[in-house]
N, C-alpha and C positions, 0 to 999 in steps of 0.2 A: 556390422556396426562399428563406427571407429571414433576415434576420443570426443571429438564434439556431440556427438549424440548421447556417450553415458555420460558425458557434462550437464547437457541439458535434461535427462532422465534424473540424475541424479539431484539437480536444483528443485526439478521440479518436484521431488519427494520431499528437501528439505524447505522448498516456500510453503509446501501444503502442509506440512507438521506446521513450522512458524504460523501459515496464515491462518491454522483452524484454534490450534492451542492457544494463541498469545488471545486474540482474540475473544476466543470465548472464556477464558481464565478470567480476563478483564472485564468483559459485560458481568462474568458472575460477581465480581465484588463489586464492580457499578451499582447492580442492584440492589444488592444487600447495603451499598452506601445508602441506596437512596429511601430504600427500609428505613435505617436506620436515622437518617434524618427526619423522616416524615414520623415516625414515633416519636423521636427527640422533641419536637416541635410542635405533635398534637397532645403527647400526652405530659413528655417533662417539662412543656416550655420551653426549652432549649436544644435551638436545630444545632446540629454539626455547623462547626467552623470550617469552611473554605471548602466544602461538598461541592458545590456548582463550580471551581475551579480544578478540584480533580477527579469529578464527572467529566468536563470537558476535555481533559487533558487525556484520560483514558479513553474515550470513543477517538480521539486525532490519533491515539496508539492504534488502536483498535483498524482505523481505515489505514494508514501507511503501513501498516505490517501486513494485512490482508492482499495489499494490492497486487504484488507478482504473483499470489495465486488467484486470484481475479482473474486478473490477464490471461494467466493460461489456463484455467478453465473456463473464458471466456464466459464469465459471468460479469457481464454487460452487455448493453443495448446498443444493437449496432446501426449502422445507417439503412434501414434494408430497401426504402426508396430509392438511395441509390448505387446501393450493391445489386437490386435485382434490375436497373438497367442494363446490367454489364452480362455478357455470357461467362456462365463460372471458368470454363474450358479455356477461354480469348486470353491475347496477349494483355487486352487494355485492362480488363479484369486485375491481372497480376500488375500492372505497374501502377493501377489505384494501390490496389492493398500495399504494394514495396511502400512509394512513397508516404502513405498513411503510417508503418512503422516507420520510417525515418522520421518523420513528422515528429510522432508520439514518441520514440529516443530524443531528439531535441529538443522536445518539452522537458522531459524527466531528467535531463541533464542542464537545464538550463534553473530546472527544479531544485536539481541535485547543490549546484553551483551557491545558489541563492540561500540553499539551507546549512552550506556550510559558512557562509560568508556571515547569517545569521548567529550560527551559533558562535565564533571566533569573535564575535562582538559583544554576544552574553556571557561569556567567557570572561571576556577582558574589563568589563564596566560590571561585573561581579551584582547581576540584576538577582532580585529575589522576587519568587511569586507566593502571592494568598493575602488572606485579609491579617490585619492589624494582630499580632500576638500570635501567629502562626504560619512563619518565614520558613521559605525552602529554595534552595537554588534551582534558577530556574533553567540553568542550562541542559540537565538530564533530560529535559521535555522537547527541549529544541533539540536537541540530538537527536532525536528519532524520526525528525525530516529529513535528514541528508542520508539516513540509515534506509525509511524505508522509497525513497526516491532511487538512492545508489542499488538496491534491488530489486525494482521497479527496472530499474535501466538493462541490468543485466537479462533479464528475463526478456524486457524488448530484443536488446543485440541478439539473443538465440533465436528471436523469433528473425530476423534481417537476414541470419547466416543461414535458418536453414532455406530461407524464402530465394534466397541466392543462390544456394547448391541444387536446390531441387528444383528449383523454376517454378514451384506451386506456391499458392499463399502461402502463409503459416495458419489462415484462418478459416475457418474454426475448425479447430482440434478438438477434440472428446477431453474430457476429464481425466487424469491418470488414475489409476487403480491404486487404491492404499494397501502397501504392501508392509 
């Protein structure tokens, strides 16, 4: 085993902590927001302020923090129409799947690009988000697109280098063991 491999072994322990914990941390107050709302509102008359903007804000956490373990637990729907064209074994097999993760690293970097260029602009015009009487800067939110793209990306590049060293997909891999 040599350094890019307990690189990749090692991310991938640290996107599955990130993708399981931040994740579920955050649906659990989502809900209890939205508890908490829906009592405000049936029973005191008075729903929370600015809930449908940090319900929203938390599920976009929620899916860009989850995504590099996504990926490599390939927990998504893949093309199987026409992956099961291909023989798994064949060369064409491997240079679909190569160039599908280059593809998918040039989306996530193109992702990446777009979500910093975003936020250096919320940043600088010092935007605020929520309803009237309950301002928050909205750059921490937009930060969390270029964060969870920029991880996203890396998790693809491990997937390109080993797809290059070994001459085999990288796809699909098993789940790693929570260790």
């Amino acid at each position: 085993m040599d350094r890019i491999d307990r690189w990749d072994k090692a991310y991938a322990k640290f996107s599955e902590a990130l993708g399981w914990w931040v994740p579920g941390s955050l649906l659990m107050v989502a809900m209890l927001w939205v508890t908490g709302n829906v009592m405000g509102r049936y029973i005191f008359r008075q729903p929370l302020r600015g809930m449908r903007e940090y319900v929203g804000v938390m599920l976009l956490v929620m899916t860009l923090i989850f995504l590099p373990h996504g990926w490599y637990g390939r927990a998504y729907i893949t093309i199987d129409v026409v992956l099961s064209r291909f023989n798994p074994k064949g060369k064409v097999f491997w240079w679909f799947q190569f160039v599908y993760l280059l593809l998918a690293c040039a989306f996530a970097g193109l992702l990446l690009a777009s979500g910093v260029h975003q936020l250096i602009y919320t940043i600088n015009t010092h935007q605020l988000a929520g309803q009237p009487g309950m301002y928050m800067p909205f750059w921490p939110w937009i930060a969390v697109i270029p964060i969870g793209f920029f991880l996203l990306a890396i998790r693809l590049a491990f997937d390109v280098i080993h797809t290059i060293r070994t001459g085999e997909p990288a796809l699909p891999r098993e789940r790693p063991p929570i260790n």
